[in-house]
C-alpha positions in Angstrom: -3.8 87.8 13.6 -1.4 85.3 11.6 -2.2 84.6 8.0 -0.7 82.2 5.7 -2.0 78.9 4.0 -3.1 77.3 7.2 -5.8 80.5 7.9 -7.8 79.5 4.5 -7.6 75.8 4.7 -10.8 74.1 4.1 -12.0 71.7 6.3 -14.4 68.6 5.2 -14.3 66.0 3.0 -14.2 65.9 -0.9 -17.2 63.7 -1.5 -20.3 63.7 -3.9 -23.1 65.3 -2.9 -25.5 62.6 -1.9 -27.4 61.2 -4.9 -31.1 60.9 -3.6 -31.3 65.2 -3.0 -32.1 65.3 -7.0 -35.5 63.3 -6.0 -36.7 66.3 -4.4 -39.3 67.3 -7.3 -40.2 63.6 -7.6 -41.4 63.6 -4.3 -42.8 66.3 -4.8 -44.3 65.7 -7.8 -45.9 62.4 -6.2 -47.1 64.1 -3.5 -49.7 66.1 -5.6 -51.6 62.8 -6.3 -55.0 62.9 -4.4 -54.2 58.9 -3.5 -50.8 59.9 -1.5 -47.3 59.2 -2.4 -46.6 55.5 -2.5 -42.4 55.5 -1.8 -40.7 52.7 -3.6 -37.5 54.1 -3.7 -35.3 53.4 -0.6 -36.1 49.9 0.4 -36.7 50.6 4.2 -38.2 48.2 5.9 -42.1 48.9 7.0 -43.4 46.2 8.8 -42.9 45.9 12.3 -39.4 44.7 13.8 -40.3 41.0 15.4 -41.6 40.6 19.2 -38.8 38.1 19.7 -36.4 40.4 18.4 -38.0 43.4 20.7 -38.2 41.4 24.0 -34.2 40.7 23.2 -33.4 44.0 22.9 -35.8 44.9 26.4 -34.1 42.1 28.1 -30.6 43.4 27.5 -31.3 46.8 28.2 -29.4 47.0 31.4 -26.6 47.1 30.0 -24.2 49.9 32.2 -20.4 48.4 30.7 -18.8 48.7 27.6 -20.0 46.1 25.4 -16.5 44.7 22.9 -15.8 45.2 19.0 -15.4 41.0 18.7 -18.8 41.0 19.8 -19.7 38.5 22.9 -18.9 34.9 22.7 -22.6 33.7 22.1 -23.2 36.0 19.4 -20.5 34.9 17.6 -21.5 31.2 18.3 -25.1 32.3 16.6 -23.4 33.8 13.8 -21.2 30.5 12.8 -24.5 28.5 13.6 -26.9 30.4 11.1 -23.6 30.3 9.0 -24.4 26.6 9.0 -28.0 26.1 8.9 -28.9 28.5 6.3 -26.1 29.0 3.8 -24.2 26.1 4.4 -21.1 27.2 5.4 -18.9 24.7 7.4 -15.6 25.3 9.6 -16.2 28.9 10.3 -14.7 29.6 13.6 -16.3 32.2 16.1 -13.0 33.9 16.2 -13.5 35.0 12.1 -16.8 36.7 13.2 -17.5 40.4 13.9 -20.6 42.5 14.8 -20.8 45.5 12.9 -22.8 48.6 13.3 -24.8 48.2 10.1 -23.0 46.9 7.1 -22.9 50.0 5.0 -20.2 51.0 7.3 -18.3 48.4 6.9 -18.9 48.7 3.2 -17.6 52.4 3.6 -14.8 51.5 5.7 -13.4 48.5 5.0 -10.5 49.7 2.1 -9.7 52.3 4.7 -9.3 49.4 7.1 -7.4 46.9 4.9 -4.8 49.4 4.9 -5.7 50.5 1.1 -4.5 53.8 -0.4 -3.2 55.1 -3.2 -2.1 53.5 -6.3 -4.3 50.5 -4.8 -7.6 49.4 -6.9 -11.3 48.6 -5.3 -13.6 46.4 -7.8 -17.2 46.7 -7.9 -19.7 45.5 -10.1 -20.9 47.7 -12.8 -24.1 48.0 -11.5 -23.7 48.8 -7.4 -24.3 50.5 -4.5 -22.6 54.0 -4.0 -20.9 53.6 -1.5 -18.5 50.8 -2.9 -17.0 53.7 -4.8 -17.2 56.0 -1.8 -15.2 53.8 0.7 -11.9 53.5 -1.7 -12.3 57.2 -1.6 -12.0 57.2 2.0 -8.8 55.1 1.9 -7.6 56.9 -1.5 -7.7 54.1 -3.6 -9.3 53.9 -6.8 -12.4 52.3 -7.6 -13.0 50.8 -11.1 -16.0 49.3 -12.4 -16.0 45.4 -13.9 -17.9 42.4 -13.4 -15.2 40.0 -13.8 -10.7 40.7 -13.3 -10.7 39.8 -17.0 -12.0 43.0 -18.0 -9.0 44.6 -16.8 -6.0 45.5 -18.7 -2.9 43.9 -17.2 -1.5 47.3 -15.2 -4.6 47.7 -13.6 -5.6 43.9 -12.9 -2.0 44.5 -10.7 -3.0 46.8 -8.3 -6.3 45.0 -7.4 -6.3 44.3 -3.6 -10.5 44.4 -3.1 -13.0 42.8 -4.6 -16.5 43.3 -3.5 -19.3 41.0 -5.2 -22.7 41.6 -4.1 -24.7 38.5 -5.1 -27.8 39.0 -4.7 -27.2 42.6 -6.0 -28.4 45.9 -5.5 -30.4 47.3 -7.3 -30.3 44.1 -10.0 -31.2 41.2 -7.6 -28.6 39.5 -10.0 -27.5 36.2 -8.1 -24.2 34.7 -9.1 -24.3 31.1 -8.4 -21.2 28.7 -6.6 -19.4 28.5 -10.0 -19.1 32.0 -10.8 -18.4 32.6 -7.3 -15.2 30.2 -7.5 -14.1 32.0 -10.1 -13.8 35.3 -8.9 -12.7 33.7 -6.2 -9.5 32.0 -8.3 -8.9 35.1 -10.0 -8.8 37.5 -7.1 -5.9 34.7 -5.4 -3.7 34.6 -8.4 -3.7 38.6 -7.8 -3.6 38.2 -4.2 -6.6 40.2 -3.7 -9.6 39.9 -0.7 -12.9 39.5 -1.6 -15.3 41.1 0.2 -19.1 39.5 -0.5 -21.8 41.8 0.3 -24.9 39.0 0.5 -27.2 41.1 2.8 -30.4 40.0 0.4 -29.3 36.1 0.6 -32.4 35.1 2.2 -34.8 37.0 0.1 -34.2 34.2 -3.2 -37.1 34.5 -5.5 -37.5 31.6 -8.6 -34.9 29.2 -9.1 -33.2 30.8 -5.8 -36.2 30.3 -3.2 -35.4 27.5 -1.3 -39.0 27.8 0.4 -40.6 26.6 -3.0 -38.1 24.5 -4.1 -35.1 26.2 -5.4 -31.6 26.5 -4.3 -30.8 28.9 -1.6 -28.0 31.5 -3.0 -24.3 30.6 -2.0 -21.8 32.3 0.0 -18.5 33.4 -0.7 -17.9 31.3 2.1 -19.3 27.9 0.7 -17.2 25.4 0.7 -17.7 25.1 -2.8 -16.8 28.4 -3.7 -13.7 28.8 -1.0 -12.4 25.6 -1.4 -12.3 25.1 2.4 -9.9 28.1 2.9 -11.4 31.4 4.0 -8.7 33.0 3.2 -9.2 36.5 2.0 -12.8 35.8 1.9 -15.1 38.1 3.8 -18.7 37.6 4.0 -20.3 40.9 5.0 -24.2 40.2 6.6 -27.0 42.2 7.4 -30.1 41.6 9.7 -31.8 45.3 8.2 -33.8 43.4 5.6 -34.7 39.5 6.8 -35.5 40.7 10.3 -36.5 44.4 9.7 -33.8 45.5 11.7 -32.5 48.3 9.7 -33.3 50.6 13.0 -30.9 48.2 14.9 -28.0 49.0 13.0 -27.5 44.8 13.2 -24.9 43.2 10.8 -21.7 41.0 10.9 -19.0 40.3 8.9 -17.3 36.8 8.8 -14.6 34.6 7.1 -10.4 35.7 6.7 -9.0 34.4 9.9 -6.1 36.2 9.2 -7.3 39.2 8.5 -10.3 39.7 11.5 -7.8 39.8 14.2 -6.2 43.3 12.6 -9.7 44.4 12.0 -11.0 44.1 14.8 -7.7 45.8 16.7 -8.2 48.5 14.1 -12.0 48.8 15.0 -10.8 48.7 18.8 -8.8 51.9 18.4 -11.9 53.3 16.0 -14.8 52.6 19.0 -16.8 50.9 16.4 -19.0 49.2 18.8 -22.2 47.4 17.9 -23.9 48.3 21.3 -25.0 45.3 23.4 -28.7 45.4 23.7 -28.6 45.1 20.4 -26.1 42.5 20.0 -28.4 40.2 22.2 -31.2 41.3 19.7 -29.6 40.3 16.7 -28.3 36.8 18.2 -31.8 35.9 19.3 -33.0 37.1 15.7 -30.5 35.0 14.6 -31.9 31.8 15.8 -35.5 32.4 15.1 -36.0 31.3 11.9 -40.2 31.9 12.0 -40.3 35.8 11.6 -37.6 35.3 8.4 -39.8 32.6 6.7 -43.3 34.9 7.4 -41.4 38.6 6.5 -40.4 36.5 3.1 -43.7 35.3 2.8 -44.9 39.0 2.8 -42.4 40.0 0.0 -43.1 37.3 -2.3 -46.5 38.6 -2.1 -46.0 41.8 -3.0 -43.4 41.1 -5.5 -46.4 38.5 -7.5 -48.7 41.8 -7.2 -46.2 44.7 -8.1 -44.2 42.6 -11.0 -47.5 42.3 -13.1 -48.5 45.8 -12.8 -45.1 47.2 -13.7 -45.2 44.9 -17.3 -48.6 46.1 -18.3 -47.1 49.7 -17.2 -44.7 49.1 -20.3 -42.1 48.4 -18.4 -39.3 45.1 -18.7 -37.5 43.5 -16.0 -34.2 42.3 -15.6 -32.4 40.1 -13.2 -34.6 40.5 -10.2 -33.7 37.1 -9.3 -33.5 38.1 -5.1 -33.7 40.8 -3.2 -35.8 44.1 -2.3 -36.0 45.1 -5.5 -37.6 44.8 -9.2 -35.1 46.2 -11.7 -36.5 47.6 -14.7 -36.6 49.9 -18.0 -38.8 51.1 -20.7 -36.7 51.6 -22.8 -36.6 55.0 -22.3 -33.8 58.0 -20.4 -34.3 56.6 -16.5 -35.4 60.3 -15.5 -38.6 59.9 -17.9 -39.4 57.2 -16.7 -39.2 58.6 -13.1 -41.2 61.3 -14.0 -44.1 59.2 -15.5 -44.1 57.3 -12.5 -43.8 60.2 -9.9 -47.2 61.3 -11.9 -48.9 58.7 -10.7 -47.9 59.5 -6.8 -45.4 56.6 -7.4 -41.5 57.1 -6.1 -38.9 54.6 -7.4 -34.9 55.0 -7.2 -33.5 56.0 -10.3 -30.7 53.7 -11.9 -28.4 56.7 -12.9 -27.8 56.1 -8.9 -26.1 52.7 -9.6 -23.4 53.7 -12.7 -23.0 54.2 -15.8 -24.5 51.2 -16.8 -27.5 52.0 -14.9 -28.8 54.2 -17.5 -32.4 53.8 -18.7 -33.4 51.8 -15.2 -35.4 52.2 -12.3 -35.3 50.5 -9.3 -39.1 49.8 -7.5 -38.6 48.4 -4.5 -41.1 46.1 -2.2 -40.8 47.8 0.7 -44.0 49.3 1.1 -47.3 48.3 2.9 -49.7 46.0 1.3 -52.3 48.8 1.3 -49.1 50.7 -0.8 -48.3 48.1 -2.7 -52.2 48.1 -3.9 -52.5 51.6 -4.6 -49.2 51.3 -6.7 -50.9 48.4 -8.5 -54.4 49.8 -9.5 -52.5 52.9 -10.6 -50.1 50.8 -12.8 -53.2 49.4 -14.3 -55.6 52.2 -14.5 -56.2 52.8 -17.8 
């Protein structure tokens, strides 16, 4: 048998382990309590996935040919539509649109994509997701952390050539609004960086941003007052997981840089990324019903107005929380404490040593659990 260097090679990729296996002993913790675990730390979807939806994807289910990466025509159409009715965005063409399988792919993939490597620099907010850092360590790059390119020195402010936003935010619900927006905008075309906009929660406003009690509903990157009219190196990156409970569905889309979406989708071509197309047709039907949204909202809001008060007379603060899933907390105490005192009372939430650095001394309690859930969690918070 040969030997030499190519015998020991190790196969696999360098990555992290992935974060939520140190909630193990949470869980476990949680599930002593004689009431039953009540899970608010993933924000999965529990209710059911709309009948509309369902009948779309039963409708479409003979479906023996390839489906296409661009996605079909009508889809598309549906995407620039929705575009327009509910975060009016104007002049989108259904060429700049894309179905994607999921978003968090394309969060994962897209440096790797954009032709990004080495040398090259992915920002993301201080505060984020994973697997921002994870996908410009697919591509090689090198993510670093900031909330604005003025943070940056000058060497590194250089070599930007990504900039993800993610307004509303995971786990903050932080919402940037059309002004601060611009200005990342501004900043990432002096460098001439894309911005990729992760707005998957857009819908989900709460306060000042929920446009069914009278606020504003929360801009895109693609807004013409943030772009300017030109989509240029603008991406808008969508999912369906949360408004429509379509996280099963794998449903999303990206949208905006017309001269960037042709290479994409090429690249995605020679990839097989395929959304498949039973479940294109579901997500262009979900697209246009605007009813299941409004009511799935309606079942949020509830169980944020319940949750939020329990979690203050808990001893605990929140911050941001503007939109979104998610109530992002501290008491004032090390994140895994505060973990622990809640896994005591059969309660699971996502710790905010997940999110960065700057996630120290957080929690993340998300509203994805059943009303009944969401009780128990409340008259536990209470109890005194």
């Amino acid at each position: 048998m040969r030997n030499g260097p190519s015998s020991t090679r190790q196969f696999g990729l360098d990555l992290p382990d992935y974060p939520w296996e140190a909630m193990a002993p949470y869980r476990a913790k949680a599930a002593e309590h004689p009431g039953g675990v009540v899970n608010l730390s993933i924000g999965t979807p529990v209710d059911p996935t709309p009948e509309v939806v369902q009948e779309a994807l039963r409708a479409a289910a003979d479906a023996p040919g390839y489906p296409t990466v661009h996605g079909t025509t009508a889809l598309r159409e549906a995407v620039v539509e929705w575009f327009a009715r509910r975060r009016g965005v104007t002049g989108l063409d259904e060429q700049a649109v894309m179905p994607t399988v999921g978003s968090k792919e394309l969060v994962a993939w897209l440096p790797f994509l954009l032709g990004l490597g080495e040398g090259d620099v992915v920002v993301r907010p201080t505060v984020a997701y994973p697997t921002y850092d994870i996908g410009a360590r697919l591509a090689g790059a090198t993510a670093v952390a900031a909330d604005s390119l003025e943070e940056l020195d000058d060497a590194t402010r250089a070599r930007v050539r990504l900039v993800w936003v993610n307004s509303p935010g995971n786990p903050t619900g932080a919402v940037r609004d059309a002004a601060e927006l611009r200005t990342v905008v501004d900043r990432a075309r002096e460098l001439g960086a894309v911005v990729a906009s992760d707005e998957c929660y857009a819908e989900l406003g709460w306060g000042a941003w929920d446009a069914q009690r009278g606020g504003e509903p929360v801009p895109s990157v693609l807004d013409p007052r943030v772009s300017g009219g030109d989509m240029t190196g603008l991406l808008s990156v969508y999912s369906l997981s949360k408004q429509s409970n379509l996280a099963g569905y794998r449903a999303a889309f990206v949208a905006g840089a017309p001269e960037l979406m042709p290479n994409l989708v090429n690249s995605r071509k020679h990839a097989g990324m395929i959304m498949p197309y039973p479940v294109q047709e579901a997500m262009r039907v979900a697209l246009g019903d605007e009813a299941h949204v409004l009511a799935q909202k309606d079942l949020y809001r509830s169980r944020r107005e319940r949750l939020l008060p329990a979690l203050e007379a808990f001893g605990l603060t929140l911050s941001h929380s503007e939109a979104g899933l998610y109530l992002w907390c501290t008491a004032g105490e090390d994140t895994w404490a505060t973990v622990g005192r809640l896994a005591g009372l059969g309660i699971v939430v996502g710790p905010g040593v997940f999110y960065g650095e700057a996630g120290h001394g957080f929690v993340r309690v998300a509203l994805t659990g059943t009303d009944e859930r969401i009780d128990a969690a409340v008259e536990r918070l209470t109890e005194r």
